[in-house]
N, C-alpha and C positions, 0 to 999 in steps of 0.2 A: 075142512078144505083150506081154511086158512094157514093151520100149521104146515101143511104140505107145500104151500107159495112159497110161506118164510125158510123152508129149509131147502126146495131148490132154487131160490134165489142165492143160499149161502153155496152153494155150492160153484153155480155158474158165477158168482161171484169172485169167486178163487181162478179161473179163468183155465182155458185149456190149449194148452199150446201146439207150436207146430212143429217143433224138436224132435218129437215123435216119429213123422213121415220123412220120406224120402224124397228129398225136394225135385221136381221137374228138371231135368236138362236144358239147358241154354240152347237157345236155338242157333241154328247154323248160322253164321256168318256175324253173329253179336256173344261169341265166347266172354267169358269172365276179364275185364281187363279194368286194371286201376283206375289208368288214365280216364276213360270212357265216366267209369264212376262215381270219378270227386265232377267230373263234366256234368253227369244228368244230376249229382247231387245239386249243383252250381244251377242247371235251368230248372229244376226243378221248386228251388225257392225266392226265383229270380222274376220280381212283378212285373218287371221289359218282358219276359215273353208274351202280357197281354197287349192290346190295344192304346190303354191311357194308364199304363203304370199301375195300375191299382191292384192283381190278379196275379197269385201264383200259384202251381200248382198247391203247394205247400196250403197255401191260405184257406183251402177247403180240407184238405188233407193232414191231421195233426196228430205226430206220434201222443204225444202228453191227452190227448182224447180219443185213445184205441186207434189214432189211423181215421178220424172222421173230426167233420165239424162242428166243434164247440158251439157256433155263432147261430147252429139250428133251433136251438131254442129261445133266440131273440126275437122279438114280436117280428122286427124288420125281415126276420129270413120266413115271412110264410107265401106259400104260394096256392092262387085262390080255387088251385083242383081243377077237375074235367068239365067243372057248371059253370068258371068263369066269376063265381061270386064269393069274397071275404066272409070271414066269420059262417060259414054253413060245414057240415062234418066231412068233406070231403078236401077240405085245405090240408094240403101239405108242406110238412116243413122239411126246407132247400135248404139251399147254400147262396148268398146274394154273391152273385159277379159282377158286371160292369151295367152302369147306365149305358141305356139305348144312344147308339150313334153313329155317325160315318166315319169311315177312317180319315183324316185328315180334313173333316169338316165338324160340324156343328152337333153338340148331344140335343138331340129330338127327341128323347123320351121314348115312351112306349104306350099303347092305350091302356092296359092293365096297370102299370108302377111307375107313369108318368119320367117325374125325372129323380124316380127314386132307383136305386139299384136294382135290376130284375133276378129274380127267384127262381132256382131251378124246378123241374116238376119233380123230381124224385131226392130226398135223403141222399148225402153224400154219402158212399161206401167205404168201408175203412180200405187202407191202400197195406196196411200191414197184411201178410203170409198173402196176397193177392197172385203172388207169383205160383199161390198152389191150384190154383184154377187154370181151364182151359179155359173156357170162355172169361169175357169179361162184364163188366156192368151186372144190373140188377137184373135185365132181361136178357142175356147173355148175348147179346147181338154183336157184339165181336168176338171174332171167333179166332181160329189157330193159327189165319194166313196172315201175314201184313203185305197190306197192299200201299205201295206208294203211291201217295194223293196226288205227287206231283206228276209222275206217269203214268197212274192206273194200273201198273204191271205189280202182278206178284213176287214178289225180292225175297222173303223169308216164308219160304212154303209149310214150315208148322214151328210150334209154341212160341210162338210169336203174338200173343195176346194183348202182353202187356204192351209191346210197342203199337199195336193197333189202336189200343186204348187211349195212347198219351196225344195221337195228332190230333183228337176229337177236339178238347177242349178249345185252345188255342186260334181254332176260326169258328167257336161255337158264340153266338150274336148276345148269347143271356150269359155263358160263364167269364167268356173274355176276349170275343173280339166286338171288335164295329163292323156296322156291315161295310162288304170292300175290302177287308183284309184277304192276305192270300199269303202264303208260304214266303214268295220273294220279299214281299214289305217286312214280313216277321224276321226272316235272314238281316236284310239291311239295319232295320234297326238293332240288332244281334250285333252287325258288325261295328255298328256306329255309339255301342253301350259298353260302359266299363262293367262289368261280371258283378252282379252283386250290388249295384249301387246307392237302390232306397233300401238294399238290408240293413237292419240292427245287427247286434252283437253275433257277428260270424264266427264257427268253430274257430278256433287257431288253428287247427290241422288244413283247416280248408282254406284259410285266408292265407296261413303262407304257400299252399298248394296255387292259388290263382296268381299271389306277388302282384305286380304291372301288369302281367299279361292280359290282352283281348280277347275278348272271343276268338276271333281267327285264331290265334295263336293258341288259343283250349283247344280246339276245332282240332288244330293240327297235331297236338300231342298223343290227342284221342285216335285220328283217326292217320294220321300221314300229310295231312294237306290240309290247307284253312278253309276249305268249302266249307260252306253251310246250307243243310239243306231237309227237308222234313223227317226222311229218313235217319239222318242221324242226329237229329235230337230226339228222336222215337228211341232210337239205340242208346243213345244216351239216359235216358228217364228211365227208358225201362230196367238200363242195369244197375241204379242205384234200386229205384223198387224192388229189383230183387234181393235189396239186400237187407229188406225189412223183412226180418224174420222175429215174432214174437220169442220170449227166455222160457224158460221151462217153468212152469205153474203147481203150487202145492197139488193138485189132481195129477200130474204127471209123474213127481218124484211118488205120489202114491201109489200108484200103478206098476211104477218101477222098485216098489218095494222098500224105499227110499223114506219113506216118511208116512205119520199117520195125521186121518182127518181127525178133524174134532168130532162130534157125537150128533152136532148141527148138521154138519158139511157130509156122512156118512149117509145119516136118514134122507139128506135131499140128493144124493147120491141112487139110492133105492129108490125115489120117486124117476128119476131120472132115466134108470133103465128099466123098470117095468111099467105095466101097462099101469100103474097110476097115476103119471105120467107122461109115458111116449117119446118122450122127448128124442129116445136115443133111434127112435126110428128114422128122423130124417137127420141128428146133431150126433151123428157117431164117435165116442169115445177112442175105440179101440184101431180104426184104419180111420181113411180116407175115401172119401163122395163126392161127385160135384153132384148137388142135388138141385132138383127146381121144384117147388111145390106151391101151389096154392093154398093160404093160408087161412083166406075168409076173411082174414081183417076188411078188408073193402070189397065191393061189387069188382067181379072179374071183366065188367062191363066197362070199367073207367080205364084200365091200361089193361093193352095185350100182355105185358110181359114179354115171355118167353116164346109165344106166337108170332112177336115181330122177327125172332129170328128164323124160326121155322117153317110157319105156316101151316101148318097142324094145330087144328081145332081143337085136342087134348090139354093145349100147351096153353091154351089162354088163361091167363090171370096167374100163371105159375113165375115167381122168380127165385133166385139163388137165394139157398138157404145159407145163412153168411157162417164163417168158423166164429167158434166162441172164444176165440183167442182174445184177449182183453176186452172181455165184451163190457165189466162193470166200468171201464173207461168212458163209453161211447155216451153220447149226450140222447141219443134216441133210437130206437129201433124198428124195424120193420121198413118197405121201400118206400113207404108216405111218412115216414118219422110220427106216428101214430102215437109209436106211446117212447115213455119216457120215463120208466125206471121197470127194472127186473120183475117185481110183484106185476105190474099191469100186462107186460109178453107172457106172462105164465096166466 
């Protein structure tokens, strides 16, 4: 049993790309545009989109770690589960975002992490090939439409996931707002922030793409006009995300006849597509799934999943089963970040 771990770990270890499928179509009204791109690249790494500077998308999200958070496996990033108690087997490990607070008042803390930074309940998902999903999240609870937060109206009637995805964070009270924040406060402070300014070492392609300019003036390149508004920083975020597409992986050029495994990589390969073990029944090699399955790692008692988005009793406890596309990057696996290296998921 052991040699069977060690040889589909070498395998999944070699990772498996998304080069392979045919990427989703852009959805209507947020086509493929440059401008828009170096833009959501720009708020996407940009810690003024939170409440107290501290918080960018980026900061949960890191290519050089599969597209997930490195910082999960710091004592600081656990969060104390559905029992509300530290240290018992139900703690998960998050992503920390902002100390509890008001907008434009006083950090209060929180009763769980006082005045420590508050912990998400679920493992940061990688944002890499995310553009091959319909749903989003671990429980797939955004779905194809985006609806504008600030109207409530439907604006992009499908694949529109990923910009559904991006308004979440941004007035979420544990990843990076204060309570209070709201779209207009986020816009002003947008308009009143030079692009990029607690960043470190900025691409050159992207620092001489922003120059002097302001937000309004990003705003405008992007879109025609200097508005700011939730919408199209959702457009914006999301068309850089789609342009995280993982490189082709030794498994793929082997597939394509291009290259051979090792004698490691080949045996855990065999474990992988037959039944000793399984793997390929929900982690498909040859096409593309969006799968949801329940995995057992935890009581389906402790989070719906996939039932929050549905309401179908079947669907509880199941969430997205993630692509293996750089998966030996990732600091931990599963939606509670449970385990932490390839041998313990197997």
């Amino acid at each position: 049993m052991r040699l069977s771990i060690v040889v589909l770990a070498a395998l999944l270890a070699s990772s498996v790309s998304a080069q392979r499928f045919a990427l989703p179509a852009p959805p209507p009204g947020n086509e493929p545009n440059v401008e828009r791109l170096q833009l959501g690249k720009t708020l996407f790494w940009d810690e003024q989109l939170s409440s107290n500077g501290t918080v960018a998308c980026g900061t949960c999200h890191r290519p050089a770690s599969g597209g997930a958070d490195p910082r999960s496996l710091d004592p600081e990033s656990v969060n104390p589960g559905p029992d509300g108690f530290f240290g018992t087997p139900d703690d998960i490990r998050g992503s920390r975002g902002v100390v509890a607070g008001i907008v434009d008042g006083p950090l209060d803390g929180s009763t769980v992490f006082g005045m420590r930074e508050q912990v998400t309940t679920r493992l940061a998902p990688t944002v890499i090939n995310s553009s091959l999903f319909r749903r989003q999240l671990w429980d797939g609870t955004v779905g194809d439409a985006f609806v504008d937060p600030q109207s409530g109206f439907v604006t992009i009637p499908y694949s529109a996931g990923l910009e559904g995805q991006s308004v979440g964070p941004p007035l979420n009270t544990v990843e990076m707002a204060h309570a209070g924040e709201d779209w207009d406060s986020i816009a002003q402070r947008l308009t009143n922030a030079r692009p990029l300014a607690l960043a470190t070492d900025v691409p050159f392609r992207l620092d001489d793409w922003i120059g002097e300019a302001t937000y309004p003036e990003l705003f405008e390149r992007a879109f025609g006009d200097p508005a700011i508004d939730a919408e199209r920083i959702a457009m914006a975020i999301a068309q850089y995300e789609r342009s995280l597409i993982s490189n082709r992986a030794p498994i793929d050029l082997y597939i394509a006849g291009n290259q051979t495994l090792s004698e490691l990589e080949l045996d855990g390969l065999q474990v992988f597509m037959t039944a000793r073990g399984r793997c390929v029944f929900c982690h498909t090699l040859f096409d593309f799934a969006e799968i949801f399955a329940a995995t057992g790692v935890r009581s389906i008692d402790e989070d719906p999943g996939l039932f929050a988005a549905t309401g179908d009793v079947f669907d509880r406890g199941r969430f997205k089963v993630p692509f293996l596309a750089n998966l030996s990057l990732r600091p931990a696996f599963f939606h509670d970040g449970s385990a932490t290296s390839l041998e313990e998921v197997i």
